[in-house]
Biopython code that builds the backbone (N, CA, C, O; Angstrom):
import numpy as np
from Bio.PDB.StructureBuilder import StructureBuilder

atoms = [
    (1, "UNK", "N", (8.876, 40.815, 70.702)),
    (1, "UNK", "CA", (8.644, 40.494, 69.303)),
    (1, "UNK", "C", (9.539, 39.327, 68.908)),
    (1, "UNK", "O", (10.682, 39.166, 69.337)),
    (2, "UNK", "N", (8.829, 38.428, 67.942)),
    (2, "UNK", "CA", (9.932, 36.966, 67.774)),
    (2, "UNK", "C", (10.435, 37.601, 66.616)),
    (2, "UNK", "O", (10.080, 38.614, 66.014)),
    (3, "UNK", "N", (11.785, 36.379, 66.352)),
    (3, "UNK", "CA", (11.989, 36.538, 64.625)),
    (3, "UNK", "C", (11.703, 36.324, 63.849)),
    (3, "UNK", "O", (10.799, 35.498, 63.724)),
    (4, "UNK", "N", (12.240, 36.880, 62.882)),
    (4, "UNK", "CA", (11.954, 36.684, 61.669)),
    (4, "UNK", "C", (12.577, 36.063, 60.613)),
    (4, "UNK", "O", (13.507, 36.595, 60.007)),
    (5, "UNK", "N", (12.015, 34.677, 60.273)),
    (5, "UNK", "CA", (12.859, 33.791, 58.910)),
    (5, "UNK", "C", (12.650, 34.491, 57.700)),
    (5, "UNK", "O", (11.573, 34.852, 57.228)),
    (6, "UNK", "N", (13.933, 34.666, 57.189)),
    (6, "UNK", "CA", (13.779, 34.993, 56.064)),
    (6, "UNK", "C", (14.417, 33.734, 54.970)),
    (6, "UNK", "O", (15.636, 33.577, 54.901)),
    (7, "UNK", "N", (13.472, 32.885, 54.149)),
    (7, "UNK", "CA", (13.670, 31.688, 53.124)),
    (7, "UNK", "C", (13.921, 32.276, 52.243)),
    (7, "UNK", "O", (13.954, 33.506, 52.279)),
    (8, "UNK", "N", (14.142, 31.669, 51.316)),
    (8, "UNK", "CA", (14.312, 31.541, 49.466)),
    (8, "UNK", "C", (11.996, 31.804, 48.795)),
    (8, "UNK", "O", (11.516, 32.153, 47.717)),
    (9, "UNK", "N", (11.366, 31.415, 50.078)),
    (9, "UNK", "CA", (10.061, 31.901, 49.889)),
    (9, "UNK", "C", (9.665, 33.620, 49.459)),
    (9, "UNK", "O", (9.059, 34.154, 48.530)),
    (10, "UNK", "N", (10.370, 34.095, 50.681)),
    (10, "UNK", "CA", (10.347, 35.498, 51.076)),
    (10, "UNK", "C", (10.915, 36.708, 51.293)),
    (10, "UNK", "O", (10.656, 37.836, 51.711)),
    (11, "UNK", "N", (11.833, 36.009, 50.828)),
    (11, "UNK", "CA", (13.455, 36.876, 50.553)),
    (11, "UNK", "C", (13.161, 37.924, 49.624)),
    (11, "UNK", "O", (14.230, 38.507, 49.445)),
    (12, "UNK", "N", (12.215, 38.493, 48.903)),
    (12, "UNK", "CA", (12.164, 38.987, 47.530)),
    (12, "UNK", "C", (11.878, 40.667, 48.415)),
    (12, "UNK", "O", (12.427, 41.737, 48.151)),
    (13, "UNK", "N", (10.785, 40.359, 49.550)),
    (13, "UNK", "CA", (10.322, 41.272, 49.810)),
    (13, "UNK", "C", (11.276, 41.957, 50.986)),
    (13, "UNK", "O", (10.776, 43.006, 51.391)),
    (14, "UNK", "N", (12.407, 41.645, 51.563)),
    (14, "UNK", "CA", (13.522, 42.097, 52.052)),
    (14, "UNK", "C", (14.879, 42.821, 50.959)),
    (14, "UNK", "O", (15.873, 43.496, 51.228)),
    (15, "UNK", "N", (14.406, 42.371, 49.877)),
    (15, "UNK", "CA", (15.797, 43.221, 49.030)),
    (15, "UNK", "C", (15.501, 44.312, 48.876)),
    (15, "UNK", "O", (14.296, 44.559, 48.832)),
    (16, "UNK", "N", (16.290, 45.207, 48.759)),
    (16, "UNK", "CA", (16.138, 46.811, 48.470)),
    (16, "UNK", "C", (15.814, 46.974, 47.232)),
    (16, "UNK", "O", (15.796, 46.033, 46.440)),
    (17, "UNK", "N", (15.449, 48.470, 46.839)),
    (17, "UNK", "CA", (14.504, 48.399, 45.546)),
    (17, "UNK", "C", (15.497, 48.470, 44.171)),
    (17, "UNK", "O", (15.188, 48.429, 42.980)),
    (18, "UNK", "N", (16.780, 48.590, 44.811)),
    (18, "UNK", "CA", (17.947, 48.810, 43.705)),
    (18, "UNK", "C", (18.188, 46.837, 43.581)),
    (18, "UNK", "O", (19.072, 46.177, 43.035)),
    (19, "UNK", "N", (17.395, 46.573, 44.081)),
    (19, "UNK", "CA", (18.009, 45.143, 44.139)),
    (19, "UNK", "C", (19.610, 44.470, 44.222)),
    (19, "UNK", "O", (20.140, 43.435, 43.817)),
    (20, "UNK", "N", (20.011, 45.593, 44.929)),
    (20, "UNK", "CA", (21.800, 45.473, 45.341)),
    (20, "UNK", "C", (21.735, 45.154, 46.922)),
    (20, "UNK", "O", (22.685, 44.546, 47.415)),
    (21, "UNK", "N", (20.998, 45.417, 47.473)),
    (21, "UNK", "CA", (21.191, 44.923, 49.259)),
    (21, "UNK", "C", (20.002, 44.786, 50.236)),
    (21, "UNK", "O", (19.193, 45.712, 50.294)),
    (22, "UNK", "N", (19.866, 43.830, 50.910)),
    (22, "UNK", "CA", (19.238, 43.613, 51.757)),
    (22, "UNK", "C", (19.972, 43.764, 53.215)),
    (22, "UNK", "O", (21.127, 43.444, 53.496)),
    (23, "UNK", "N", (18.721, 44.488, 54.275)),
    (23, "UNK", "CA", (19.122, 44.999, 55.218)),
    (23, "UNK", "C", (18.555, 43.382, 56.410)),
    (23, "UNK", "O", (17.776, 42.449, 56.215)),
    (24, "UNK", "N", (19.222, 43.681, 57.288)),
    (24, "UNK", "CA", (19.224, 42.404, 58.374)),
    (24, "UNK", "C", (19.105, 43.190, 59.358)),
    (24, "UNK", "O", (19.435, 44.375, 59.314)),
    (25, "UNK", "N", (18.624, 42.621, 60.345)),
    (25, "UNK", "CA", (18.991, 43.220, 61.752)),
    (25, "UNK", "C", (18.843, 41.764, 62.753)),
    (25, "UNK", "O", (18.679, 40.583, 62.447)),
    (26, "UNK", "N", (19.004, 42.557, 64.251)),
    (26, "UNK", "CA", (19.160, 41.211, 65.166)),
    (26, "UNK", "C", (17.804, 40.405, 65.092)),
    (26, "UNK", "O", (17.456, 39.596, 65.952)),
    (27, "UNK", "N", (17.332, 40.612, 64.355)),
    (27, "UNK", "CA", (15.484, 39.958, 64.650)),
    (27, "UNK", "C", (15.314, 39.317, 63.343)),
    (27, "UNK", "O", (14.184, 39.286, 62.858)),
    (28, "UNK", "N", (16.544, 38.678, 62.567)),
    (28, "UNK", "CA", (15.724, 38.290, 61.452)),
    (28, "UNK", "C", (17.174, 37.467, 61.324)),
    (28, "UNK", "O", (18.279, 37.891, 61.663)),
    (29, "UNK", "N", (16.867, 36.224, 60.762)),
    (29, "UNK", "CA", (17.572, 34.854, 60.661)),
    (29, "UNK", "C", (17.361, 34.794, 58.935)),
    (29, "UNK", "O", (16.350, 34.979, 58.257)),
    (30, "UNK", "N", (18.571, 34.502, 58.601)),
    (30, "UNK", "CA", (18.426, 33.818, 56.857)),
    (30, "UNK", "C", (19.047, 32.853, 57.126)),
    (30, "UNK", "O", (19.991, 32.706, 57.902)),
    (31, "UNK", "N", (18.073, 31.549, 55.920)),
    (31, "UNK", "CA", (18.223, 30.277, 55.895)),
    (31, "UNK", "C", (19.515, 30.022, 54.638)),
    (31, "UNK", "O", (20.193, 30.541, 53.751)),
    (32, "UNK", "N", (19.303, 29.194, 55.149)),
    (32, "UNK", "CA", (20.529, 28.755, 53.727)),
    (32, "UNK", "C", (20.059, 29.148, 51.929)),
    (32, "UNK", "O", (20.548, 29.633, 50.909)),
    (33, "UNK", "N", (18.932, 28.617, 52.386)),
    (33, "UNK", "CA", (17.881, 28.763, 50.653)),
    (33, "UNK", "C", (18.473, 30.534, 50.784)),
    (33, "UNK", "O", (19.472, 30.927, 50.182)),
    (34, "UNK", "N", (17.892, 31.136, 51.398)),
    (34, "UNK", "CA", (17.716, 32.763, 51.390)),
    (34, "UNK", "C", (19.088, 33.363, 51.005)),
    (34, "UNK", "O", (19.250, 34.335, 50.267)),
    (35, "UNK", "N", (20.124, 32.585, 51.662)),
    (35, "UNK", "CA", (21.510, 32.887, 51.577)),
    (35, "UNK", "C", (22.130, 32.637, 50.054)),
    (35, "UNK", "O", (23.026, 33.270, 49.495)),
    (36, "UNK", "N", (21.546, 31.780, 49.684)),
    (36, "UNK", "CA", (21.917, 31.356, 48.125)),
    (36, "UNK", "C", (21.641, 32.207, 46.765)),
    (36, "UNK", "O", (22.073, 32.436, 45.635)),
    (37, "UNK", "N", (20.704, 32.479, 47.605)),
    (37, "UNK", "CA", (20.002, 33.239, 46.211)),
    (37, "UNK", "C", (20.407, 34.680, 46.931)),
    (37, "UNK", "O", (20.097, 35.726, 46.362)),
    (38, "UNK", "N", (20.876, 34.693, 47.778)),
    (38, "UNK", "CA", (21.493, 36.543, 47.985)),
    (38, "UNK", "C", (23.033, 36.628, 47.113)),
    (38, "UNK", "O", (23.544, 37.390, 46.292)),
    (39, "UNK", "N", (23.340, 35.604, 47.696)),
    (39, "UNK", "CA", (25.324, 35.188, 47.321)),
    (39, "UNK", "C", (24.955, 34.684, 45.346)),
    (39, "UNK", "O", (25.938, 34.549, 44.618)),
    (40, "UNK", "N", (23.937, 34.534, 44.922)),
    (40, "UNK", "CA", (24.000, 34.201, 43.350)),
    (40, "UNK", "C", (23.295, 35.333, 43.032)),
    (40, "UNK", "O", (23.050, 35.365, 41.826)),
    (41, "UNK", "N", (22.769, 36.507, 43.793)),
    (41, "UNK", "CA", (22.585, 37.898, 42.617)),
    (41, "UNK", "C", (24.049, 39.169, 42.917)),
    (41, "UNK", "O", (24.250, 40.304, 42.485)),
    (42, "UNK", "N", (24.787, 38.300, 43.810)),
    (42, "UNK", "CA", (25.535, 39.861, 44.195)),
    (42, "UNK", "C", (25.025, 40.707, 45.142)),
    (42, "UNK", "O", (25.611, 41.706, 45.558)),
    (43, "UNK", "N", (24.263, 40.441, 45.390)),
    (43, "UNK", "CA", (23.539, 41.268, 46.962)),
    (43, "UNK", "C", (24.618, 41.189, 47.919)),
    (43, "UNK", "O", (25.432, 40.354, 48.313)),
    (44, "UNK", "N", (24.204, 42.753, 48.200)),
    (44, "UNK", "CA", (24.998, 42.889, 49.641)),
    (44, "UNK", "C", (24.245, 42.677, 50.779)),
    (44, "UNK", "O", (23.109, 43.151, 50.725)),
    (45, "UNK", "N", (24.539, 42.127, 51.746)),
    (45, "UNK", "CA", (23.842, 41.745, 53.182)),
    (45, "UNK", "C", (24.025, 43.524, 53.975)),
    (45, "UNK", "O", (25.127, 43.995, 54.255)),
    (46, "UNK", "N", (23.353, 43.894, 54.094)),
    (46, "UNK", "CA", (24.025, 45.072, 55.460)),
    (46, "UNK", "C", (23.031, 44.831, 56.750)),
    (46, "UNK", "O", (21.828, 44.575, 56.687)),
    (47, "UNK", "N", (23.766, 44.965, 57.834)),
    (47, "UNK", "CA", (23.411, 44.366, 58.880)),
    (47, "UNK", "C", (23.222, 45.717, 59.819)),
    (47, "UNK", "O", (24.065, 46.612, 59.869)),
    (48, "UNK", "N", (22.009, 45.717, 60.536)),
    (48, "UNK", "CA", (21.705, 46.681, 61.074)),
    (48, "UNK", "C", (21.076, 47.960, 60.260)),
    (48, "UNK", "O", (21.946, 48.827, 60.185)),
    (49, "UNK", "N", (20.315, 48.214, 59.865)),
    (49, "UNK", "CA", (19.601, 49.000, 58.777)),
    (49, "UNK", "C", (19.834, 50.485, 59.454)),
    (49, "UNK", "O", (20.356, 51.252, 58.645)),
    (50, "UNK", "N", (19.635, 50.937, 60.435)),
    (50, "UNK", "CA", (19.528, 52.266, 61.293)),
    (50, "UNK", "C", (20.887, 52.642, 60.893)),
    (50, "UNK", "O", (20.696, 53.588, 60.128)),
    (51, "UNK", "N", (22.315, 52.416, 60.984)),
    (51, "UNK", "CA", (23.121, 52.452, 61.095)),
    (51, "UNK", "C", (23.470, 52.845, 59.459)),
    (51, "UNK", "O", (24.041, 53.901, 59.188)),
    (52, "UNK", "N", (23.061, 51.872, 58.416)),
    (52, "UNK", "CA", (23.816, 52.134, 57.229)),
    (52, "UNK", "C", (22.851, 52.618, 56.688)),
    (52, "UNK", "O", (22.724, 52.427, 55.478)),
    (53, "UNK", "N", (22.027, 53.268, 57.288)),
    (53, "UNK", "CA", (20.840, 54.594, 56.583)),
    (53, "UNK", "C", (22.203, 55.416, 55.959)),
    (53, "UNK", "O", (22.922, 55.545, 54.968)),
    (54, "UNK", "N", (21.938, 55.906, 57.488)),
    (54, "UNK", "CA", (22.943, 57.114, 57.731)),
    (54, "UNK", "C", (24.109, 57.758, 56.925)),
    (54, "UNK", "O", (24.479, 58.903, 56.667)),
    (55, "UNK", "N", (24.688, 55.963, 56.532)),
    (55, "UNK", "CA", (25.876, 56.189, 56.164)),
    (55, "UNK", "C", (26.375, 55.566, 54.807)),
    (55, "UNK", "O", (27.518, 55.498, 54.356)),
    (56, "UNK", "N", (25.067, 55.093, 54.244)),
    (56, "UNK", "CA", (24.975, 54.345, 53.020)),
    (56, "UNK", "C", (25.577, 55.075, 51.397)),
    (56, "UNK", "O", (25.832, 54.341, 50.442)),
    (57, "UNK", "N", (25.745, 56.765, 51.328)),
    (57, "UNK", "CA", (26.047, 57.322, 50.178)),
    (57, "UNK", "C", (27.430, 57.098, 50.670)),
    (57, "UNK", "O", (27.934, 57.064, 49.547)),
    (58, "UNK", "N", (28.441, 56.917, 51.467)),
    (58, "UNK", "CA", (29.459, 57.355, 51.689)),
    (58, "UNK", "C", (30.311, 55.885, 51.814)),
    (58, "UNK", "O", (31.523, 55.957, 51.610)),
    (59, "UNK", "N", (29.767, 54.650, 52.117)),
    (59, "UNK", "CA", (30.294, 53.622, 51.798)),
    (59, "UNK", "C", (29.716, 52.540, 50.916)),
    (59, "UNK", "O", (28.513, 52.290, 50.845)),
    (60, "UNK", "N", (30.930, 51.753, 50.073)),
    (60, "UNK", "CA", (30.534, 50.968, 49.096)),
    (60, "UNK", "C", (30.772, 49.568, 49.756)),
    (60, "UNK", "O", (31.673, 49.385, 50.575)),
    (61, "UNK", "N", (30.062, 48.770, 49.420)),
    (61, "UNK", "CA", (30.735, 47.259, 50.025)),
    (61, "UNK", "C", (31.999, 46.923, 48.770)),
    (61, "UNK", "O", (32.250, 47.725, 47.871)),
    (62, "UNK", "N", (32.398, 46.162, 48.864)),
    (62, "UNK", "CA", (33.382, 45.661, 48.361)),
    (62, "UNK", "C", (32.336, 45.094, 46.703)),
    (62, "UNK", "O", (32.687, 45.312, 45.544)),
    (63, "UNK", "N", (31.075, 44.373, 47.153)),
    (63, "UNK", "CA", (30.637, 43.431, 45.882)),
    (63, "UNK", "C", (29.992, 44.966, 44.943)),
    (63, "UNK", "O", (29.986, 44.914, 43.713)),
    (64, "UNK", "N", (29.556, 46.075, 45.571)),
    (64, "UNK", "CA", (29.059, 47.163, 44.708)),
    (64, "UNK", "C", (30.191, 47.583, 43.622)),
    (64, "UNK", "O", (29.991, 47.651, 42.409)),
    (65, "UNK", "N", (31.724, 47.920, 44.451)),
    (65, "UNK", "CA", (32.841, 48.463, 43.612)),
    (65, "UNK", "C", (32.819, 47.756, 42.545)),
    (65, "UNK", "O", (32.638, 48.297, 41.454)),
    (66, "UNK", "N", (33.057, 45.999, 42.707)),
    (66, "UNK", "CA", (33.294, 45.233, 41.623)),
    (66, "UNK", "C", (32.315, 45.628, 40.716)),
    (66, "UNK", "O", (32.644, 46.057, 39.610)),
    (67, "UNK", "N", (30.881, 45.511, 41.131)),
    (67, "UNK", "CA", (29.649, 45.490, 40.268)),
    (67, "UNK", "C", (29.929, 46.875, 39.458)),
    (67, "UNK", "O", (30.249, 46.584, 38.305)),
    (68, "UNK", "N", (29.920, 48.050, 39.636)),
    (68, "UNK", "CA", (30.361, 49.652, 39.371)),
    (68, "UNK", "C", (31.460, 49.178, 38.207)),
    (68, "UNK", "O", (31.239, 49.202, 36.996)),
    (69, "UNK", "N", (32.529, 48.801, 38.764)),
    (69, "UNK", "CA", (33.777, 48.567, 37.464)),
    (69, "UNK", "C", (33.272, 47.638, 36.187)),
    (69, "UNK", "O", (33.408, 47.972, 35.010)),
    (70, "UNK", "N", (32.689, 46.458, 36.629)),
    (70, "UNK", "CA", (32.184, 45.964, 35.598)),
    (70, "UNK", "C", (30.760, 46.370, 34.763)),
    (70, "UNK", "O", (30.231, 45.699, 33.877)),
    (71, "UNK", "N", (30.383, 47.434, 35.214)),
    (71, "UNK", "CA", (29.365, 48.102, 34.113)),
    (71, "UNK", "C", (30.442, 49.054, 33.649)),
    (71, "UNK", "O", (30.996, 48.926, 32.557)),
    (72, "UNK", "N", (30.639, 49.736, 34.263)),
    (72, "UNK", "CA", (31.633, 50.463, 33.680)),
    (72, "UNK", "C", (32.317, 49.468, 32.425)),
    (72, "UNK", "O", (31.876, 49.540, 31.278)),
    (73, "UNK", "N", (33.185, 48.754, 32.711)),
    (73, "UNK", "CA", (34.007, 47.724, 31.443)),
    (73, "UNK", "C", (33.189, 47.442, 30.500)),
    (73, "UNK", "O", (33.604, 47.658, 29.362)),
    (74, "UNK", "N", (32.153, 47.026, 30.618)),
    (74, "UNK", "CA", (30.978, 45.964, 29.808)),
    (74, "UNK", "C", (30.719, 47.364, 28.931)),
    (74, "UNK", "O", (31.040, 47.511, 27.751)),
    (75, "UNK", "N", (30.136, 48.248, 29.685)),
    (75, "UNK", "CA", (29.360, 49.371, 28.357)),
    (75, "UNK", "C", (30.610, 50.329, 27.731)),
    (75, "UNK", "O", (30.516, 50.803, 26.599)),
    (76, "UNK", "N", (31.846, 50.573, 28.634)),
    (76, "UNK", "CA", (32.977, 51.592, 27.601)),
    (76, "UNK", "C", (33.881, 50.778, 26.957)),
    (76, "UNK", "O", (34.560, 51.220, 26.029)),
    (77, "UNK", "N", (33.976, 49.563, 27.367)),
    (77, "UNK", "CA", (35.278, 48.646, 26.516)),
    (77, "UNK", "C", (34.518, 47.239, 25.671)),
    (77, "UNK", "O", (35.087, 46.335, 25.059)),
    (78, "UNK", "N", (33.277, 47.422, 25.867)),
    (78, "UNK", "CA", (33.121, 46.309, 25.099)),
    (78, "UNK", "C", (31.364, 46.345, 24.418)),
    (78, "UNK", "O", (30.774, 45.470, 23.785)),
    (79, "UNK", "N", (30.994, 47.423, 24.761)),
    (79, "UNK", "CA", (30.145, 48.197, 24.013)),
    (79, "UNK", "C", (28.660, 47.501, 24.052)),
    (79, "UNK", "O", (27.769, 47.579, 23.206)),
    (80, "UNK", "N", (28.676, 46.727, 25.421)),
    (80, "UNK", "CA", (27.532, 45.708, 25.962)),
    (80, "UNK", "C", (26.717, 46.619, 27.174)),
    (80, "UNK", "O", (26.963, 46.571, 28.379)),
    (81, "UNK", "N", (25.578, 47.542, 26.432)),
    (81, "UNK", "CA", (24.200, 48.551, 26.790)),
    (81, "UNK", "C", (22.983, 47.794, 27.443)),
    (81, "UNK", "O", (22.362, 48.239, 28.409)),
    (82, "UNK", "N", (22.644, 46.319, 26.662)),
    (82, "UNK", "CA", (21.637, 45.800, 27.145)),
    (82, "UNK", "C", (21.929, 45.363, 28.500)),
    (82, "UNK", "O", (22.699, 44.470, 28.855)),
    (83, "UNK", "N", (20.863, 46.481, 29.529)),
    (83, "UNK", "CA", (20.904, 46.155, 31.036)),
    (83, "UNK", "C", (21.076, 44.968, 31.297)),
    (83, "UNK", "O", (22.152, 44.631, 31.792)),
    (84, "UNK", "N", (19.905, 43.859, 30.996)),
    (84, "UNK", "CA", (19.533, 42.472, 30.924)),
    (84, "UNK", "C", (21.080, 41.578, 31.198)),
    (84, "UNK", "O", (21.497, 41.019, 32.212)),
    (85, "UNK", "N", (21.529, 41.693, 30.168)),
    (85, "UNK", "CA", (23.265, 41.126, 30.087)),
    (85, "UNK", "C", (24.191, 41.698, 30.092)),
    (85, "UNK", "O", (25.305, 41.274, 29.781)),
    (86, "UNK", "N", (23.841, 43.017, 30.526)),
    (86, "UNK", "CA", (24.804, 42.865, 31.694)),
    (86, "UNK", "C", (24.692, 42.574, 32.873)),
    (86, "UNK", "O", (25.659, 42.103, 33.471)),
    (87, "UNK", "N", (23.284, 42.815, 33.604)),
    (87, "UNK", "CA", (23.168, 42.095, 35.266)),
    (87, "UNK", "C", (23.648, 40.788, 34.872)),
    (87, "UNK", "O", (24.725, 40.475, 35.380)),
    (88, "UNK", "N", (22.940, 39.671, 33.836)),
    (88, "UNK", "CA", (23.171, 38.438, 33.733)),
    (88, "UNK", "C", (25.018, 38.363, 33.820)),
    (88, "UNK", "O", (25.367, 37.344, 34.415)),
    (89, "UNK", "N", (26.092, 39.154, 33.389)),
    (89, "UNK", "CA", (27.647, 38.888, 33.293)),
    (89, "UNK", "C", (28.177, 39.152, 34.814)),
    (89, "UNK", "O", (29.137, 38.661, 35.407)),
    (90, "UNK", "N", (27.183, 40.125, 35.236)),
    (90, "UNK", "CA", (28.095, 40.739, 36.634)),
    (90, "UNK", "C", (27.840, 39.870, 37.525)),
    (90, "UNK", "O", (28.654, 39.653, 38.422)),
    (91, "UNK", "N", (26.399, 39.067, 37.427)),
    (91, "UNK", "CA", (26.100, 37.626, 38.306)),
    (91, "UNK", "C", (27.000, 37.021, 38.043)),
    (91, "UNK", "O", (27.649, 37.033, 39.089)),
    (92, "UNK", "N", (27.603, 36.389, 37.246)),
    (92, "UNK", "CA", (28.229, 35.232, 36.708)),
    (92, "UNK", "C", (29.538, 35.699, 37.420)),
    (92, "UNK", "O", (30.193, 35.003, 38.196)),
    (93, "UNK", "N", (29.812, 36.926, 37.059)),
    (93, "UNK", "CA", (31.491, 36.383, 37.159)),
    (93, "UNK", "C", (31.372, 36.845, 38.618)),
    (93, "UNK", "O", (32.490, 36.642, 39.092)),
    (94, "UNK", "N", (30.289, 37.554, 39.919)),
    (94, "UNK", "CA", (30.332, 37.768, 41.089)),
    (94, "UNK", "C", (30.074, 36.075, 41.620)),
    (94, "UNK", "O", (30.456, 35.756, 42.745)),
    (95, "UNK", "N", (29.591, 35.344, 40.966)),
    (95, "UNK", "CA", (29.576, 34.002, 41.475)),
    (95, "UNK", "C", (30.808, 33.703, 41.253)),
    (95, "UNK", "O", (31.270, 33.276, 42.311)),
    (96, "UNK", "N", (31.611, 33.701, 40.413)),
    (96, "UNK", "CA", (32.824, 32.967, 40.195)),
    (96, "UNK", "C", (33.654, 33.240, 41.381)),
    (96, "UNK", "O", (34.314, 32.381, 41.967)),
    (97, "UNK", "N", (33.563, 34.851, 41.795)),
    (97, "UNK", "CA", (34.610, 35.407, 42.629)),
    (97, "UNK", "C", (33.976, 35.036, 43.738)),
    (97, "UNK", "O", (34.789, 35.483, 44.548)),
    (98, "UNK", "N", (33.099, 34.533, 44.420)),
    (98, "UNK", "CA", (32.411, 34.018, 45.646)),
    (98, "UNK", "C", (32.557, 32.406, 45.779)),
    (98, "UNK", "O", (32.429, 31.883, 46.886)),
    (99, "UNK", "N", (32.841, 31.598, 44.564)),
    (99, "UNK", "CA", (33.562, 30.446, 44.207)),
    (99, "UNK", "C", (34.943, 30.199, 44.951)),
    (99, "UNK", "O", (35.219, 29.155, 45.541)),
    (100, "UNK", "N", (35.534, 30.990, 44.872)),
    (100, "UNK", "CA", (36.915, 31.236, 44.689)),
    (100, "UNK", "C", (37.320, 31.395, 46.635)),
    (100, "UNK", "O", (38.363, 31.049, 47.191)),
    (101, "UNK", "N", (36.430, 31.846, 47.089)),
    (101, "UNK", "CA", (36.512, 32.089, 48.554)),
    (101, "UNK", "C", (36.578, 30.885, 49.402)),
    (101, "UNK", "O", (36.647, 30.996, 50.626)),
]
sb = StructureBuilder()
sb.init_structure("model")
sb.init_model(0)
sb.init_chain("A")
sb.init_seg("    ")
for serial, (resi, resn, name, xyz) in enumerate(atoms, 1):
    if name == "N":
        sb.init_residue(resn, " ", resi, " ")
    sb.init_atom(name, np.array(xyz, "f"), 0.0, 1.0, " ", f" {name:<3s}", serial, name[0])
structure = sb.get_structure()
């Protein structure tokens, strides 16, 4: 079986339905386009899908915790409910902190 490109075309239909992570494995290549638009929603990459089935309730990536604290902040300390903006704040400032790298 060959690989599989995954672009900024087709990337939509590889994200998970929580729209927090897309799974990779050895058979599938992301382009730069694809990479951009994963790294500007906060998506987590997990690599090897079989593997973080298994074990997916029990670990967080690092970009979920942040994402978790800042809903948390946004709706108990600053009283910001509309889903909408807040995905739109947790993008922003997960870009900033991916800036910063």
């Amino acid at each position: 079986m060959g690989k599989v490109l995954l672009t900024k075309n087709n990337i939509e239909e590889y994200i998970s339905k929580s729209q927090s992570k897309i799974y990779v494995d050895k058979n599938m290549i992301l382009t730069s386009g694809a990479q951009d638009i994963i790294r500007n929603r906060g998506i987590s990459i997990i690599y090897d899908k079989s593997r973080e089935e298994k074990s997916e309730d029990a670990i967080c990536s690092a970009t979920e915790m942040i994402t978790k604290q800042l809903i948390k902040i946004l709706k108990e300390q600053h009283s910001i409910t509309d889903e909408a903006q807040v995905k739109n704040i947790c993008n922003l400032i997960l870009q900033k902190i991916n800036e910063k790298k």
